[in-house]
C-alpha positions, 0 to 999 in steps of 0.5 A, spaced: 405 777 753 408 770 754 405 765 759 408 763 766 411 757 769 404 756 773 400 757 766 405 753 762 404 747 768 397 747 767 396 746 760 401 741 760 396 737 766 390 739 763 390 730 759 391 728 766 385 725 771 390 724 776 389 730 782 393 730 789 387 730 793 385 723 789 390 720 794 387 722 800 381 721 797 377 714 800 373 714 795 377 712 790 379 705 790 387 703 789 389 697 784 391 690 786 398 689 788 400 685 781 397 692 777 401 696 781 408 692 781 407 692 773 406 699 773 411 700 777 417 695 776 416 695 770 414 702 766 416 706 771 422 704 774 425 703 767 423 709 764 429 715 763 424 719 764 423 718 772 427 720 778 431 716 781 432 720 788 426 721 788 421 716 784 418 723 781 417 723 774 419 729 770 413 728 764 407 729 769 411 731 776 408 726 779 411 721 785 410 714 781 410 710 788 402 713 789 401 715 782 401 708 779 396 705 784 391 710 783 386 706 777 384 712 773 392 713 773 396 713 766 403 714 764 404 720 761 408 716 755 403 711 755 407 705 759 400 703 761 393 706 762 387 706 767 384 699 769 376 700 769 374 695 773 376 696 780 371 692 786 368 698 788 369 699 796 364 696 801 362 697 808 361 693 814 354 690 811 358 689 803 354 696 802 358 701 796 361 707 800 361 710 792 355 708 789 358 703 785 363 708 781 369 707 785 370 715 787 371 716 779 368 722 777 
């Protein structure tokens, strides 16, 4: 029996860390705004493999705009990787929110 789309689109997500809810996630951190301009102006935004319209990327079907913020995030080509220092998130008295992990588990 040969897979369906769903089945072919699971394995084809299963190397990457990112998951949708992560960008919903308060826990998890973003990059600093020179790590993302990077990622995006210069890996994304010239990549054959990005559309246009809509800043989707036709490796990872991710949207590249919110993707290439997240730190555990990496380019489906490899044009750039997951940052692993990120200050962790601190409330009002400069407490961690996440334990020191940055919401990565």
């Amino acid at each position: 029996m040969s897979k369906s789309p769903w089945h072919l689109w699971k394995e084809k997500q299963s190397g990457d860390s990112v998951r949708p809810w992560d960008l919903i996630n308060p826990n998890i951190g973003r990059v600093d705004d020179e790590t993302f301009r990077f990622r995006y102006e210069e890996g994304c935004l010239k990549c054959p493999s990005l559309i246009q319209l809509t800043k989707t990327c036709k490796k990872c079907g991710c949207f590249m705009t919110e993707k290439a913020k997240l730190p555990h995030a990496s380019c489906p080509i490899g044009k750039w990787g997951a940052v692993q220092n990120v200050p962790d998130l601190i409330d009002d008295e400069g407490k961690p929110l996440n334990g020191g992990q940055n919401g990565i588990n």
